[in-house]
Structure formats: structure tokens, C-alpha cells
N, C-alpha and C positions, 0 to 999 in steps of 0.2 A: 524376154529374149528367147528367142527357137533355139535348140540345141542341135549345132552343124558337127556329127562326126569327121566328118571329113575325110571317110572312109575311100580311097581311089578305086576307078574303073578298074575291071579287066579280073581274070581268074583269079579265085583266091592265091594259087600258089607264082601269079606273076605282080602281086601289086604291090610289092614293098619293092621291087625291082623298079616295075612301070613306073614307080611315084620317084625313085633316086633320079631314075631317069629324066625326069621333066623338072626337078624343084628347081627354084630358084638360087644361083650360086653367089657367092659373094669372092672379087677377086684378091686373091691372094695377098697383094699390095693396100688393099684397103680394108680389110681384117684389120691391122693395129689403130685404125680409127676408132673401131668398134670395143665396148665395155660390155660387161657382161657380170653379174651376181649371182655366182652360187653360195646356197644359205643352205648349211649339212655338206658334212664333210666325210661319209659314211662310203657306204660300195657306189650307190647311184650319184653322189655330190661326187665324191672324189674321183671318179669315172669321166664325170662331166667334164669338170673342172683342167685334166690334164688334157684331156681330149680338146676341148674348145683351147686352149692355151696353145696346146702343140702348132692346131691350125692357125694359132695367129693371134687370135683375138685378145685382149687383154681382160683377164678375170680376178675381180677380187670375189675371194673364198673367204664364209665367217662359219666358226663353228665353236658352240657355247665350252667347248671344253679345252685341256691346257694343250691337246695335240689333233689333228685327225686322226692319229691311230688311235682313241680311245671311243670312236665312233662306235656304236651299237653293232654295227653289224661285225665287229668282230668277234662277238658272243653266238655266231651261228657256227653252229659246228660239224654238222652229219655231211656235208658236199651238194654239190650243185648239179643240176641237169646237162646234159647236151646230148643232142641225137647224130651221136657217133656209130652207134652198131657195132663197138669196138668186141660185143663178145658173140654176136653174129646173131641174136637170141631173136631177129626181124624188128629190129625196132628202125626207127623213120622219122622225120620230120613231121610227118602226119598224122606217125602213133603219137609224139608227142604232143604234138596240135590239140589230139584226140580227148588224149589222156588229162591233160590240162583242161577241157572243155566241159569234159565230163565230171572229173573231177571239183569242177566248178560250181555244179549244178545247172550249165547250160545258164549264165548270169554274168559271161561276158563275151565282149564282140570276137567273131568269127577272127577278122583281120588282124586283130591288135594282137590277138593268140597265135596265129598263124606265122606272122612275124617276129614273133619272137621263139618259137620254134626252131624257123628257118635262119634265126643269127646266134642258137645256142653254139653249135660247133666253131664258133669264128670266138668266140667268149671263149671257151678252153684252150685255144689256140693263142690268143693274145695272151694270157695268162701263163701258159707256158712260156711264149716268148718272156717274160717278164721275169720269169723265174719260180714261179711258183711251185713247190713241193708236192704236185698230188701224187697219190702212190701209182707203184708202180707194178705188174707180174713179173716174174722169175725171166719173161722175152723182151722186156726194156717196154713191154704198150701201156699205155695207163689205165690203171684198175679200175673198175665200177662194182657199185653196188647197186641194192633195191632199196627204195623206196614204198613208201604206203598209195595203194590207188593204182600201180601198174604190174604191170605183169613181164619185165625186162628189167635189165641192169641198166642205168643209163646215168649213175649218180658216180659224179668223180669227186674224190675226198683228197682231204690231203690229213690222215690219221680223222683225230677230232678234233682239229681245228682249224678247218675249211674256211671258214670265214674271217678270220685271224691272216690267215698267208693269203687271202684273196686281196684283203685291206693294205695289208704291209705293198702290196703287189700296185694297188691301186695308189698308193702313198709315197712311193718310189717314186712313180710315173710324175706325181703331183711335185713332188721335191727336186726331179730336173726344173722342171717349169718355175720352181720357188729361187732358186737359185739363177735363172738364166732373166729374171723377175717378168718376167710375164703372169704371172701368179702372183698379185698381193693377196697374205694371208694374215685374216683378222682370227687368231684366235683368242676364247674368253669373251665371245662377243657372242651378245643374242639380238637377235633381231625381234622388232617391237613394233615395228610397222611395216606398210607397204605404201609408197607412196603412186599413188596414179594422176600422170598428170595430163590431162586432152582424152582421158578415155586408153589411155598406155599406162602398164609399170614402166614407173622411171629412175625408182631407187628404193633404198629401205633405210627405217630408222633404227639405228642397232645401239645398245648398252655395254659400255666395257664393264666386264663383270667383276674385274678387277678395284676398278677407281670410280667406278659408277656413271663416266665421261656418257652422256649420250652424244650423238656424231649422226650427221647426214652422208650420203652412200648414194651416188649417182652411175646406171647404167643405160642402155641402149635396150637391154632386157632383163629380165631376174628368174632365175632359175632357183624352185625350191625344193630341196632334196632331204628335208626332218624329218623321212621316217616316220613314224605308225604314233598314235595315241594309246594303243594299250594302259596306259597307267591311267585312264580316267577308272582303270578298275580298280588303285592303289597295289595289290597284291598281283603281279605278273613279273612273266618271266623278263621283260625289259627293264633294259640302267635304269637307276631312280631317277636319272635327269631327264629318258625321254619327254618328248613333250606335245604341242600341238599346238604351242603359238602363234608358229610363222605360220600354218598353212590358217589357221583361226584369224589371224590378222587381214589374209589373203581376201579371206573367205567373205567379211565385210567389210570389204574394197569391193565386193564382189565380185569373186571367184565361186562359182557353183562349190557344192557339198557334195560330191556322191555316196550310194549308198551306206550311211555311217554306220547303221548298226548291221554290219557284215564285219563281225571279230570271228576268230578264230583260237579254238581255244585246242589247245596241245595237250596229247594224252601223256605224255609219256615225262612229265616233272615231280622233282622230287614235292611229296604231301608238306604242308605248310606244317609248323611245329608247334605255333601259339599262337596268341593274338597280339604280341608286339613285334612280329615280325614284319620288313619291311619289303620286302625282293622275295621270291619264286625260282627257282634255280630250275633250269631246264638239263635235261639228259637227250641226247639226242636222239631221235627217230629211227636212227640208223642202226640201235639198239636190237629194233623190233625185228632185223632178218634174222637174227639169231637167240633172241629168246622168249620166251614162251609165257603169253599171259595170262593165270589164273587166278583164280580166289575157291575157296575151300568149299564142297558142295552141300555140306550143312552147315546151318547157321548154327548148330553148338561149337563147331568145330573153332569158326571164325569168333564166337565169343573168345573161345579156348584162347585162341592166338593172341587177339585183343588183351586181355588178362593175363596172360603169359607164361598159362599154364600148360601151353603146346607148342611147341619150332617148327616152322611151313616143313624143314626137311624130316621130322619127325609124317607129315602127314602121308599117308600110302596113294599110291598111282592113283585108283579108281576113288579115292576118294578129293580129287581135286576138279574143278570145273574150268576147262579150257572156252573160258566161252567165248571168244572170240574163232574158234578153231570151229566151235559144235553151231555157232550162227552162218556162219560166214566162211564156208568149206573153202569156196574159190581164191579165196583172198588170207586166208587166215587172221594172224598177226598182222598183216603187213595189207588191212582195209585201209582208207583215207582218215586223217586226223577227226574230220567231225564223228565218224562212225563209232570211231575207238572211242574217243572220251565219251560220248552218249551211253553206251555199251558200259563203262566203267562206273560211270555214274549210277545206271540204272542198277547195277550191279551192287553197289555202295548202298543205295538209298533203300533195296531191297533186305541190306544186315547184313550187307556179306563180307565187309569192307576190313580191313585184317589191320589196321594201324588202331592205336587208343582212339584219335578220334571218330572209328572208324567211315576215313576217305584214302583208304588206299587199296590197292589190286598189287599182284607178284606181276615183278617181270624176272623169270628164271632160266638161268646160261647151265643147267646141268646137263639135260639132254645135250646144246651142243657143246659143251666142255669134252664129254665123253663121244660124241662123236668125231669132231675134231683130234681125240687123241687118240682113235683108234686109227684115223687115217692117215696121224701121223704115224704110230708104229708099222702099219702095212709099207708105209714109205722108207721106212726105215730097215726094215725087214725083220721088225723083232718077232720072237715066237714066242706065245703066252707071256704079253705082259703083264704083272700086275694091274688092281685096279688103280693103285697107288699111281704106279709110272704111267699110265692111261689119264688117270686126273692130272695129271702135273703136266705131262704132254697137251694135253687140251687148252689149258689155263693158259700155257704161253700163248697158243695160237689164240685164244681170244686176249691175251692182253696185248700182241701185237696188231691185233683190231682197234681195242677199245680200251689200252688201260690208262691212258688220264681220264676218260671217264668213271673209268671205276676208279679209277684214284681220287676222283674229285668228289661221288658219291662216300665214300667211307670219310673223309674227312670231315662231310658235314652230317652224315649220318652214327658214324661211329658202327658202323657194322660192314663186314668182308662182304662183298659182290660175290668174289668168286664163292664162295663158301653156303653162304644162306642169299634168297632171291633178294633182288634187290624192290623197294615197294613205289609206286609211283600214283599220280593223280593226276587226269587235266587241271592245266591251267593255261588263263588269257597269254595268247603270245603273241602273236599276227593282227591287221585290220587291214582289210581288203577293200575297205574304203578308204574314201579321203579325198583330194580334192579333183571334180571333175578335168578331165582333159579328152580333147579330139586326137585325130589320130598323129599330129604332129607330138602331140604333147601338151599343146598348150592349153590355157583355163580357159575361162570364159573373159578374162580380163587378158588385153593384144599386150603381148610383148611379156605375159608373167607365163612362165613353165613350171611343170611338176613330174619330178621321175621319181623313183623308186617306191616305196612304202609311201609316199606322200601322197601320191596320187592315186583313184580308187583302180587301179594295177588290171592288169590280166588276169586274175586269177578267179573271177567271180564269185558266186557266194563261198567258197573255200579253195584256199590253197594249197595244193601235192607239196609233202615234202619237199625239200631242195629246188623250189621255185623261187624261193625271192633274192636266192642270191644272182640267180639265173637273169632276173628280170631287174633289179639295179643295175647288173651293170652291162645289160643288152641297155637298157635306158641310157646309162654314162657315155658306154664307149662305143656303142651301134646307130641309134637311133635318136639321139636328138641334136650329133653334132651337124646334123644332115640335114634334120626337119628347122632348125632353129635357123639355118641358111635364108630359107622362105622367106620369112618374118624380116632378117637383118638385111636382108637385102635389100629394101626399103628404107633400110637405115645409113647408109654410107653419105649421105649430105645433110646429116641430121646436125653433124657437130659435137662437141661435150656436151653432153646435158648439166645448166645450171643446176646449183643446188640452194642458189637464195634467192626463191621462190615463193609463193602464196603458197602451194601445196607444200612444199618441206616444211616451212615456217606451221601450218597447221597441224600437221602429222608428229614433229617435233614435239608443238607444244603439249597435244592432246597425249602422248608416253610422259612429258613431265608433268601433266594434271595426274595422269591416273597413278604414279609411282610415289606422287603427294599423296593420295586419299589415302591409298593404302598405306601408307604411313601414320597417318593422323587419326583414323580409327581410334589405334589403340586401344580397344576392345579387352576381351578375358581369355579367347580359345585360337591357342597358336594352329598355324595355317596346317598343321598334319593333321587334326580333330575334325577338318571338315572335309580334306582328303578323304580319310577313314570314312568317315559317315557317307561322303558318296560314291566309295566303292566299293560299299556294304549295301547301297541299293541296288547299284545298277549289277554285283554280281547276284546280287537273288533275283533281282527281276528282270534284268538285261541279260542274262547270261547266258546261259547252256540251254537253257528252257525259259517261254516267257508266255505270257497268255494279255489278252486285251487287258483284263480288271489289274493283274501287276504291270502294266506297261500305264496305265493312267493312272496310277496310285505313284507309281517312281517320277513319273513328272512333274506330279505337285510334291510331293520330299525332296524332289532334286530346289523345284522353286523356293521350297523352304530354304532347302541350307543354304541356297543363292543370297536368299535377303538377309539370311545372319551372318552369312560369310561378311557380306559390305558393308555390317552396322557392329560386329564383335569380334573381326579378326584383329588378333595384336600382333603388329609387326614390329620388332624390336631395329636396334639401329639406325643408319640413316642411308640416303640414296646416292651420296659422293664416298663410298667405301665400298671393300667383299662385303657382301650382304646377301648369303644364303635363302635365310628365310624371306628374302624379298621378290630373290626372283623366283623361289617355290609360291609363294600368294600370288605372283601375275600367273603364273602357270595353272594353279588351281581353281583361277577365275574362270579362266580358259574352260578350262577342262569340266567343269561345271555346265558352263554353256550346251558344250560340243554334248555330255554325258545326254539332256535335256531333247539335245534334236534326234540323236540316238533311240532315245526311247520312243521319241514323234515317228520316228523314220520304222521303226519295229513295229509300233502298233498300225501302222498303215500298209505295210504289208504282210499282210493274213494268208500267209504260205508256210510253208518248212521248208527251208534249201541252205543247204550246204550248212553251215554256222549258225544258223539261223533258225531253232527249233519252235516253232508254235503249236504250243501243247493242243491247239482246235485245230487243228489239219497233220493230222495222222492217218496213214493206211488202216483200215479195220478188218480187210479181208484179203483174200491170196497167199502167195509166197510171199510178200513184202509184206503182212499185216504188221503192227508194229512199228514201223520206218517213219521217216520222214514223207510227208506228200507236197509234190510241187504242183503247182495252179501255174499253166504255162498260159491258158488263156487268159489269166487275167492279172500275171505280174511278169509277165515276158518283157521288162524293162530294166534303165537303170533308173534310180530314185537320185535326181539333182534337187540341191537344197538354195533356195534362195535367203540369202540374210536381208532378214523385213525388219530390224530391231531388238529382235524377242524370238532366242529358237520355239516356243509354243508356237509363234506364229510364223514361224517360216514357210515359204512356198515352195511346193511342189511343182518343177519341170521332169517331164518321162523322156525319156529318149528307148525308144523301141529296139530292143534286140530282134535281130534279122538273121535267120538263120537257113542259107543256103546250098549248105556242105555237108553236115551233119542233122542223122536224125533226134529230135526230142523224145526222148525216152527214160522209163523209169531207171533211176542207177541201181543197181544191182550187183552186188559183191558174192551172194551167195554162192 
């Protein structure tokens, strides 16, 4: 199958116009014909969800957990984009464009970024309507911050926890429509298939996680909105429940794969504690405009620290190493996430790393503790304050920034923020892949759609800061109640679609074969020992850095623990009960699979970009020696994954990045 973006004519800055302009509408009155499946109940599901509901159409919503409000993205916390210019700093639609593209690595499409740009300010605006809390200046305008990767304020926060009141926001909207029941809401329900029937999605097979009830689910189209796979790493900052079944289920129905192994790994979370630790806990980004990241410039020093025979605020000025400040002048602190964490790493892996294990870097609020209290006393008009009343003046103003963060840090840490720096480490949080979509949204299979984290998104090989809250719910509430019109509008004489069918009945049975096997195993090594073991490969050899000889060494280990997964996993219980450990083995099967094409997908392209470090293509010479190097000649594409059986043997479709707005050039922070 050729890959049809479906990019429309006409200037970049008039084709999301041009194209509302011309789609096909569906009338008002025959909407409540039409059905409609959203699977994820997150920013981009629950977006979708109220939005297609509002217009009419009737939506049942499943989502594996006891609420939508427990959806994932309510753990993002720093704030969201929009190109408002609310502080006059010249920012734009096109700076965002820009900054997003670049940011990207030039590794995704022009229009798709472009448009989503151009619908960020209508996303702060609807969310205001909604109620949403972002903060606000002392003139009633709403405040922005920076972000890593730009050089403007353009992130509106509501405290730190943005993504929490964006969801409540998104959840509200969903709860008129629950109530008015244009919204049937399946929650506790996973979905375990996709059923396609004539070459269309026509429903899915979902599990009550509850009673175990498997149930058929007939729509018009399906919309899938799950969110990112991170946890094929086991240790990230995502719920334990994320997952990657629906779009995996999707995906051999066939729905293309795009670029999988494009993760994004976040500088800025607290260092992991042991090795029975299960979850990653993230500190937000939003951190990094205000403090300052070092590590100690001799390696006695960082022994010292390590062993504990030294406190970072014992160490003197010149003897600390701002290396992010002394690399990367232009940008400081506040470069793009892959830079930072590569920077940390190398920094770590070098001996300089200040935790026992040592994998940790200072993130330090002292500088502006003390500069924030001195302008608060100039405000105030005091004369010779102490340094006392200067610290304590400071401390407020950053804990009416950040103090559940730093509240949340000391709880788990057991040491003051404000006091001694706080230590951090990347870790996996984002995937920038996932499953192909054109410019409507939809896959390669008619009638199945993919928004938010699920699908391989705008953000190409990495993600700016406060972009995915951005592009959820530009996907929910902008863009695919419009593009999905196209599609439905073909559909108004279609009727219910049955659901006692050859294709249900098949789809059906093949979740109750496979919810048997894995029951009857009965095997020696519970489903988290195989977790573990493959997110112990794919983070040393898929991760932050990866080279051809570990990317074909992780695919046969991944193959390995594939075949003992199916021949020694023990799943306890049965399949008509709550059955945890049941639905974590369908998940880890998954996840297994998806890890295997990941690393197919890595070792084929032989580039650095963005997330995507390949220790054989490095700069050796210039101002950039060191850095990552991108090969625009010969991976100026996206990587679509066909399911052949066997991700080893999966096929490769390219769909060519075109790029006629901006020039391809090295990225550059220094």
C-alpha cells in the first residue's frame, strides 16, 4: 500500500483553512445516525469524545481505568504552548511552527506542524472558556513561561499541574455529554481488538476488567486515543498501566507503525532509587527557567558527594561545572530535552554523577532564590536586608512557582529543595511514534483514527517541552472533529452496523483463545520478570545511545524472552474475575512485540536525530563536534511499519518529508 499524506494544496499558512473549507460535512440531523469509538479517555480521547458528542454524533468512550480523570495525562504538569505573544517577546505562529520543526529534528511534516501551531491560541481559549486555572499577572493577562528549545515565553501553566486542570477541563465537557447520554461511557474496559470488516474499522473487542465479560462494540469509525508506549522501557515516568495494546491490536489489522523507535527521554526526573523500583517520577521542565544545572568540576569532589563526605552547598562557585551553561551559551539551561539528557548522561558516564549510584546532576534554585528576594525587597523598599530575610523572600516567590513540586520532590526524596539542590536524571517519558496517520488523522485502515500520543504526532524526532499537551487536544477539540466529517459523510446510509458477524465472531474468539493460553502456561516467572528483563534491554540498547551491534543483539534477547514469555509465564487466577496480573501479560506480550520492531526500526536508520542517538553518526569537527549528526539525504523520511507476522520481519513503507518553508540545517543551541 503507497503512503497518501493527504497534505492539501495551497500556502502553507492557508491549508488548514483551504481544507475546512472544502471537507465534506455531515448534516446536523443525521449525526445521531452515526456511532463513533473513542478508546482513551486522556487530553486527546476526552477532547475528541465531547467534541464529536457536542456535534451530534453518538460516542461510546472505553477507558481501562475506574475514571477519565485518572487518564495519564493528567501527570503533565509544566503548561502548554500557544502562540499568543501575550508578553510581546515576537513570538508567532511561525515562530512556533519554527521552533517545533526545528526542535523536531526536521522529522515531521511541514503542514501537520503548521496547523497545529495555527490552532494552539483557540486551545487556550477554549480552556479558558471551560474554566481552567492558568495563572495569571498582577493585569488579570495569563502568565507564560519558557520552555527548553525556544527563546519566548509562550507556555501557559496553571501552577504545576497543567495537565490535571486541562483534563478536569476536558472531563467536564465529557460529563455534560455523559449525562445528556450522548456519551456511553465504558469504563474498566480494555479494548483487545479491532474489528475490520470490508476493509473498514467497524468496532472493537473490549474486556470488562472487572468481571472479565468480553463484549462486541459496533461503530461507524474508531477513534484511538492510548497514549504513548513508554513502558516497553518498564522504568518511566508513565502510569504503570500505560500501555500499547489498542494501537498494537490496530496495528495488525493493519494500521501502519510509524517511526517507533523515536522516544524521548526527559532530563529533568528524579534518579531511580533501586532495582525494585517500579515507576520514575518526573519534575517538570518548567524547573529548568529557574535553576541551574551542575555537577562538581572534579571527579574527587563528586566522589566526595557520592560518599558523603561533602554537601553540593559546601562546594565553592568555581569549583562547580555549569555544563550546560559552558556548552550551550545561547540556550543555557533551558536547550531541548534530548540535549539535556545526552549532556547529563555524558556527564554521569564521565564520574561526575553526585548520587550513590552515581546517575545524578544538581538542579540548583539558590542563585534565583536570592535573586528573586532581592527584587522582592527593592519592591518592597526595604534597606539592607539581611541575607536571612532575602532567603525567605526568595523561597516564597519560587514556592509560589513550584512548591508542589518541591513538595513532591522532598517527600519522595527526603531532602529540602529549597535548602540543598535538588538531583535529577533523564528518563523515558514521551514516544513520538506510534501509529501512522494522514493529514486527516486517519491510519492506513478507512474509518480507524489516531490523535494524541497514539499516533506518531507532530513533533518528529523530539518533542519541545509543553507540546503534547498542546497537540492532544488541538487533535480532540480542533482537528479531527472536522477531518472525521470526510470519512462519515459516506457513512449516513450505512445503518447500525451488526455486530453478529463473521468478523466479530472471529475477533471475539481469537481474545478468548489468547486470554486462555495465557492462562494455561502456567509456567515459573510472573509477568513483571519478563517486563524487567525487556526494559533492561531495550534501555541499554534502545535508549539514549544505541549502535548497529546493540540494536541486533536486543532483537534476538527481545526474541528470546518472547519465546519464554509463551512457554513459562504464570498467570494466576482466571479470565471471568479483577485479574491484574492478566491484563499486565496481554500487555507485556504487546509490548515485547512493539520493543523488537523498535529496535528493527533503530537499527535502520543510521542517523542521530532528535531522541535518537547513534553512537556511528557523530559530528567530529567544527562548532558542533560532538553532537548529534543528521543524514538529511538519506533519512528525510518517515519510517511506516507493516505487520508481516513477526515484527523481525516487518516492512518497511517511507513516506518522504518535503520541505518547503524552512531551511534544513544543523540545530544549534550554542
Amino acid at each position: 500500500m503507497s503512503l497518501d499524506a493527504k497534505i492539501p494544496e495551497g500556502p502553507l499558512d492557508q491549508k488548514w483553512t483551504l481544507h475546512k473549507n472544502t471537507i465534506d460535512l455531515v448534516n446536523p440531523a443525521n449525526k445521531r445516525h452515526i456511532d463513533v469509538i473513542v478508546v482513551g479517555t486522556g487530553l486527546a480521547g476526552g477532547a475528541a469524545a465531547a467534541s464529536l458528542a457536542e456535534m451530534g454524533y453518538n460516542v461510546s468512550a472505553f477507558c481501562y481505568q475506574d475514571s477519565p480523570r485518572r487518564a495519564h495525562s493528567i501527570a503533565a504538569q509544566g503548561g502548554i504552548n500557544a502562540a499568543k505573544n501575550y508578553q510581546n517577546d515576537g513570538d508567532s505562529v511561525y515562530r512556533l511552527f519554527y521552533d517545533t520543526i526545528k526542535g523536531g529534528d526536521y522529522r515531521s511534516r511541514e503542514a501537520n506542524v503548521y496547523r497545529l501551531a495555527e490552532v494552539s491560541a483557540n486551545i487556550i481559549d477554549q480552556c479558558v472558556a471551560q474554566g481552567v486555572p492558568f495563572a495569571r499577572e498582577y493585569g488579570g493577562l495569563l502568565d507564560n513561561r519558557s520552555f527548553g528549545g525556544v527563546l519566548v515565553s509562550r507556555t501557559f501553566y496553571a501552577k504545576g499541574q497543567t495537565g490535571q486542570q486541562l483534563l478536569l477541563g476536558a472531563y467536564s465537557a465529557m460529563s455534560r455529554q455523559i449525562a445528556k447520554g450522548k456519551i456511553k461511557m465504558y469504563n474498566r474496559h480494555e479494548m483487545l481488538d479491532l474489528v475490520v470488516v470490508d476493509g473498514k474499522a467497524r468496532g472493537i473487542i473490549a474486556r470488562n476488567l472487572v468481571t472479565g465479560e468480553v463484549s462486541r462494540h459496533s461503530a461507524h469509525a474508531v477513534v484511538l486515543a492510548s497514549g504513548g508506549y513508554g513502558n516497553v522501557f518498564f522504568l518511566s515516568t508513565n502510569a504503570m498501566g500505560s500501555n500499547v495494546t489498542a494501537a498494537w491490536k490496530a496495528h495488525k489489522k493493519g494500521a501502519y507503525f510509524a517511526n517507533p523507535c523515536f522516544t524521548q527521554i526527559h532530563p529533568t526526573c528524579i534518579p531511580r532509587s533501586g532495582d525494585h523500583q517500579s515507576k520514575l517520577t518526573l519534575m517538570s521542565e518548567s524547573l529548568r527557567n529557574d535553576g541551574r544545572i551542575w555537577v562538581p568540576k572534579k571527579k574527587e569532589d563528586a566522589e566526595a558527594i557520592r560518599e558523603g563526605r561533602l554537601k553540593p552547598t559546601e562546594l565553592a562557585e568555581e569549583d562547580r561545572d555549569y555544563y550546560l551553561e559552558r556548552r550551550y551559551p545561547a540556550f543555557g539551561n533551558l536547550v531541548p530535552r534530548d540535549v539535556a539528557s545526552r549532556a547529563a548522561k555524558e556527564r554521569c558516564d564521565a564520574g561526575y554523577g553526585v548520587n550513590p549510584t552515581g546517575e545524578a546532576v544538581y538542579l540548583d534554585f539558590a542563585a534565583a532564590i536570592e535573586r528573586y528576594g532581592n527584587e522582592k525587597a527593592t519592591v518592597l523598599g526595604l534597606d539592607n536586608p539581611s541575607k536571612e530575610e532575602i532567603r525567605r523572600m526568595g523561597e516564597e516567590v519560587i514556592e509560589s512557582k513550584y512548591g508542589n513540586l518541591f513538595q513532591m520532590y522532598e517527600k519522595i526524596v527526603d531532602e529540602n529543595p529549597y535548602k540543598t539542590p535538588m538531583m535529577i536524571y533523564p528518563a523515558v517519558h514521551y514516544t513520538m511514534g506510534g501509529i501512522w496517520v494522514d493529514y486527516n488523522l486517519m491510519t492506513t485502515i478507512p474509518g480507524c483514527y489516531a490523535t494524541g500520543e497514539a499516533n506518531f504526532s507532530d513533533h518528529g524526532a523530539n518533542r519541545l517541552g509543553a507540546s503534547a499537551l498542546m497537540q492532544g487536544l488541538a487533535d480532540g477539540y480542533f482537528v479531527l472533529p472536522y477531518t472525521i466529517g470526510e470519512y462519515l459523510a459516506d457513512e449516513i446510509r450505512t445503518g447500525p452496523i451488526p455486530i453478529d458477524t463473521a468478523e466479530f465472531d472471529e475477533a471475539e474468539n481469537a481474545v478468548n483463545e489468547r486470554i486462555a493460553k495465557l492462562l494455561t502456561i502456567n509456567g515459573s516467572k510472573p509477568v513483571d520478570y519478563f517486563h524487567k528483563r525487556l526494559g533492561l534491554v531495550m534501555w541499554n540498547e534502545v535508549g539514549m545511545s544505541r549502535n548497529a551491534e546493540g540494536l541486533s543483539r536486543a532483537m534476538d534477547e527481545m526474541n528470546q524472552i518472547k519465546e519464554e514469555f509463551w512457554s513459562d509465564v504464570k498467570v494466576p487466577g482466571t479470565a471471568d474475575s479483577f485479574n491484574q496480573e492478566l491484563e499486565k501479560a496481554g500487555r507485556v506480550a504487546d509490548l515485547i512485540e512493539l520493543g523488537i520492531l523498535m529496535a528493527k526500526d533503530a537499527l535502520v536508520r543510521e542517523e542521530s536525530c532528535g531522541g535518537h542517538f547513534r553512537e556511528e553518526s557523530v559530528e567530529t569537527s567544527g562548532e558542533q563536534e560532538g553532537e548529534a549528526k543528521r543524514d538529511d539525504e538519506n533519512f528525510k523520511f518517515v519510517s511506516a511499519w507493516e505487520w508481516t507476522g513477526d515484527s523481525r520481519e516487518a516492512q518497511l513503507h517511507k513516506e518522504d518529508l518535503v520541505f518547503e518553508n524552512v531551511e534544513l540545517k544543523q540545530r544549534s543551541y550554542k
